[in-house]
N, C-alpha and C positions, 0 to 999 in steps of 0.2 A: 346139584348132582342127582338128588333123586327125583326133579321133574324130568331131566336129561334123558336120565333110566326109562322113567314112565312115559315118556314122549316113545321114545327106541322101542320097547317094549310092544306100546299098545296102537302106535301109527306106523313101524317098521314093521316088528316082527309079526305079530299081528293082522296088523294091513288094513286094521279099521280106520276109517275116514276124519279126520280133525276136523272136521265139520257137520259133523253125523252128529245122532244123541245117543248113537249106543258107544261112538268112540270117546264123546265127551264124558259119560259116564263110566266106561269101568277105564279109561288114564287117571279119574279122579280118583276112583275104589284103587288102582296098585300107588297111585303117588299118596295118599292120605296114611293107605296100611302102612307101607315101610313108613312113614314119617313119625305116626305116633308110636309105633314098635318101638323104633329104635328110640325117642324119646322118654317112653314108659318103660323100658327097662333102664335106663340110666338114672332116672329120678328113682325107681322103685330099688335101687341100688342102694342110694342115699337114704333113701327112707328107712330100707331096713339097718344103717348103720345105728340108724337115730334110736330104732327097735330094741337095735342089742343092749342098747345103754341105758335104758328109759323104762323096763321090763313095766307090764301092765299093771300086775300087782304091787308096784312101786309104788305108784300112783293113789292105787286105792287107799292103800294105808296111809300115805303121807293127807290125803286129804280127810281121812278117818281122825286123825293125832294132829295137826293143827290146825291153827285159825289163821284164815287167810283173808280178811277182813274184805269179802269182797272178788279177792283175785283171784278165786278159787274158781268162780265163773268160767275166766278168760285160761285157766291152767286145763279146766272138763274142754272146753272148747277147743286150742291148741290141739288138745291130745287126740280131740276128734278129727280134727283136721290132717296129723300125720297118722294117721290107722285105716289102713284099707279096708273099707266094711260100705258095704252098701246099706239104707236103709233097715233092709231086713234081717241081713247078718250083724248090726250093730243093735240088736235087740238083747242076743242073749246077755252080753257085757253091760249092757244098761240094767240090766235084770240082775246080774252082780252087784253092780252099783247099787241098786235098792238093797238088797239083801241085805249085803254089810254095813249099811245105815249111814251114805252118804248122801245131805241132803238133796232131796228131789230136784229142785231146781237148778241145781249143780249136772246131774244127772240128765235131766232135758237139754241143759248147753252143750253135752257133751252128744244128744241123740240128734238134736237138729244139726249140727256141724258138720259130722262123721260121713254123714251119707253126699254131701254139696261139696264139700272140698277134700280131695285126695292125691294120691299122686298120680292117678289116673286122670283125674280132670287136669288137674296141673300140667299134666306131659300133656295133655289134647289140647288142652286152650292154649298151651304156648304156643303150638304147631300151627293151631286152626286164627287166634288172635293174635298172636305177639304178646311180649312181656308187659304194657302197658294193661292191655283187658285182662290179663292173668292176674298182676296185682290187686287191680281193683277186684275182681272176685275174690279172691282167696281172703284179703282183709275183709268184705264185705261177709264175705259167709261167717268168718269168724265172730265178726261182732253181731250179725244176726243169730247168731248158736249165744253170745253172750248176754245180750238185749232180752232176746228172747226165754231163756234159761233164768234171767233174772227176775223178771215181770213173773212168767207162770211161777216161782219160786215165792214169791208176795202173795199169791194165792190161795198159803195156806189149803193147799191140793190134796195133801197125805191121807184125808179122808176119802179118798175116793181112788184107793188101791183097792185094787182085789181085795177077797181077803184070804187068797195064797200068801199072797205078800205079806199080810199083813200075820198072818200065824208063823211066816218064817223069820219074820222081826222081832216078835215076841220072842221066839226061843230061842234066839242066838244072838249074841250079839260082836262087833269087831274087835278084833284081836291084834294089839299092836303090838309089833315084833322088830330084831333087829336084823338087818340084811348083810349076809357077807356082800364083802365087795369083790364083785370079779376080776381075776387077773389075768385072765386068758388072753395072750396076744392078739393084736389086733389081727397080723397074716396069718391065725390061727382060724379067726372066726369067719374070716372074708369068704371059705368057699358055701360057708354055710348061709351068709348074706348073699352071694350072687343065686343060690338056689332058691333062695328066699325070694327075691327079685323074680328068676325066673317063673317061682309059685304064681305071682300075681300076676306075670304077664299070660303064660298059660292057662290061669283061670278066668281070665276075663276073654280070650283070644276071641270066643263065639261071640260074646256081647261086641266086641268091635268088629267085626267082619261083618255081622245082622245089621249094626247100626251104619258101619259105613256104606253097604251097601243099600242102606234103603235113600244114606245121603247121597250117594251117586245115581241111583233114580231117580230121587229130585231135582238133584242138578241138572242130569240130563234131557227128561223128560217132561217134570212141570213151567207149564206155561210163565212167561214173564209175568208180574201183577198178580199171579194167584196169591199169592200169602198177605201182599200189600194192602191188596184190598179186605181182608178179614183182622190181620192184624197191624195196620198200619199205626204212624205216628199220632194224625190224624184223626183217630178214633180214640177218644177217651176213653173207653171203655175197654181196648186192650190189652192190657195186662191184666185186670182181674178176669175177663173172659179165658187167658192164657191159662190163667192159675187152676180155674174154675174147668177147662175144659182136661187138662195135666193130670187132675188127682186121680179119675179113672184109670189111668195109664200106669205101668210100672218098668221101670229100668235103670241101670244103674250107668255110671258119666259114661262108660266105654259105649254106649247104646244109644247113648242119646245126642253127646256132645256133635256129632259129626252131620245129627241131623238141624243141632240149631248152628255149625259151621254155613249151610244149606241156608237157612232161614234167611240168615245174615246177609246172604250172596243174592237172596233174591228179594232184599230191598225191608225186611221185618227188621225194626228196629234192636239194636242191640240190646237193649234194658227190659224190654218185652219176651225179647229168645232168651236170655237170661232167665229171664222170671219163669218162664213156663218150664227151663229146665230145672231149675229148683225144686219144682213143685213134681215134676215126675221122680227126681229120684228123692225128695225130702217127705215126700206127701203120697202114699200110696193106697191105696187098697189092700194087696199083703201086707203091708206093715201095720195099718190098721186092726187086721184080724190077730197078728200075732201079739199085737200088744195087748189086746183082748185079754192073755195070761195073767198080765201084770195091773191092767186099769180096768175100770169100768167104764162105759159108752161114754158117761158125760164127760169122764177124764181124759178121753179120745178126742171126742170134739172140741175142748177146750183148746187141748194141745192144736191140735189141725187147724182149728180156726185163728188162734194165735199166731203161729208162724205164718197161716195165709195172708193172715193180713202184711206181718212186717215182709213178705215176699214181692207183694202188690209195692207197698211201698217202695222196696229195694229197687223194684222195675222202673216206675218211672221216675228216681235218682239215678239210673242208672243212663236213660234216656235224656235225662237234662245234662248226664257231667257229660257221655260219651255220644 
């Protein structure tokens, strides 16, 4: 129904050419926008259900007061995984996390996660992949947030906090408490969850309109074999070139997803367009600088080159299963 729309739209009403590039590009930009709209508000619907129940500070504490031999990893992870936070809005929260002295390494599972899998990637990649490449990512991102969170967490890093961080360790420390439990009806909380929803779709609205519309440029306008040939299967060196050329760039899924939909379409390996979107919204430039607050450079590059690496490898797993 909504190619139907967008066919009607942009070769009727319109009266651009189905065989043009400027007709083939913006039927893609209206059939793409309603798809992942109405996508990304449904799951963001969901998501905030998960919000209401699950409150952040919940979190923090339960992981502050037990032991979780381990699974605490895959708990900061998960949690990243259902929190709307780009890269760089998932800083201040990790910067919580430090403060109230929940181990480091717990803390990076939950930074690498947060920003690679959302409900924003989730509603695009179902749209632009199907439920098959959506699985495999979202599991993928998770154990890469746990893999990875774990390893830098063996590193014995804590040395190489700022030392904001580390004077605000010293004087405070966590405070375990008990939580009422809400009884607020569920049809009490719902409109406050559909606004909630709407928050997330409305604030990303620009990043997907930039991003799809740069991928309906591509569609339409770049030549067959451009991408193939720089990023093809073919070239071993692909995915870390991907990775390597991504970290300058900064965007979050709504921005990006639609250009590696794009990538896909014109012949770039799935495990490789995967990998280079990892690395733009997991791997950036701003986020580098703001984490500057909380790490020092080497504890930057540590982090960065850690996850680049396990990104590199996700790509060509990703390339062998898909």
């Amino acid at each position: 129904m909504i190619q139907d729309f967008a066919d009607w739209l942009v070769y009727g009403l319109f009266g651009l050419g189905a065989d043009t590039s400027l007709g083939v590009a913006v039927n893609f930009f209206f059939y793409d926008t309603i798809k992942i709209l109405i996508l990304l508000f449904v799951i963001s619907v969901v998501m905030g259900i998960i919000n209401a129940y699950f409150p952040i500070e919940r979190l923090r504490q339960y992981l502050v007061t037990h032991k979780m031999y381990g699974l605490q990893y895959l708990l900061a992870s998960v949690f990243g995984a259902i929190t709307p936070f780009c890269s760089c809005s998932s800083i201040p929260l990790f910067i919580g996390f430090v403060k109230g002295g929940i181990p480091l390494g717990v803390t990076f599972a939950f930074l690498i996660t947060s920003p690679l899998v959302n409900e924003v990637a989730v509603a695009m990649f179902l749209g632009s992949f199907g439920w098959k490449v959506t699985l495999i990512y979202v599991v993928s991102g998770i154990l890469l947030g746990v893999i990875g969170g774990f390893v830098l967490g063996r590193m014995n890093l804590s040395p190489y906090l700022s030392d904001w961080v580390k004077q605000i360790q010293a004087s405070s420390s966590a405070q375990a408490g008990e939580w009422e439990k809400e009884h607020t009806p569920f049809i009490q909380r719902l409109p406050a969850i559909v606004r909630y929803a709407w928050g997330i779709v409305s604030g990303v609205l620009v990043y997907i309109l930039v991003g799809i519309g740069i991928g309906a440029f591509m569609h339409g306008f770049v030549p067959e074999g451009f991408f193939e040939q720089y990023m093809s299967k073919d070239n071993w060196y692909a995915v870390p070139l991907s990775v390597v050329l991504a970290v300058p760039m900064y965007a979050n899924a709504a921005g990006i997803v639609p250009v590696i939909e794009v990538f896909v379409a014109k012949g770039v390996p799935m495990g490789t367009a995967i990998a280079f979107m990892m690395a733009v919204v997991g791997l950036s430039l701003p986020e580098a600088t703001l984490l500057k607050k909380v790490m020092t450079w080497k504890l930057i590059g540590i982090f960065f080159g850690t996850v680049a690496f396990f990104i590199i490898l996700s790509g060509y797993l990703f390339n062998y299963l898909l």
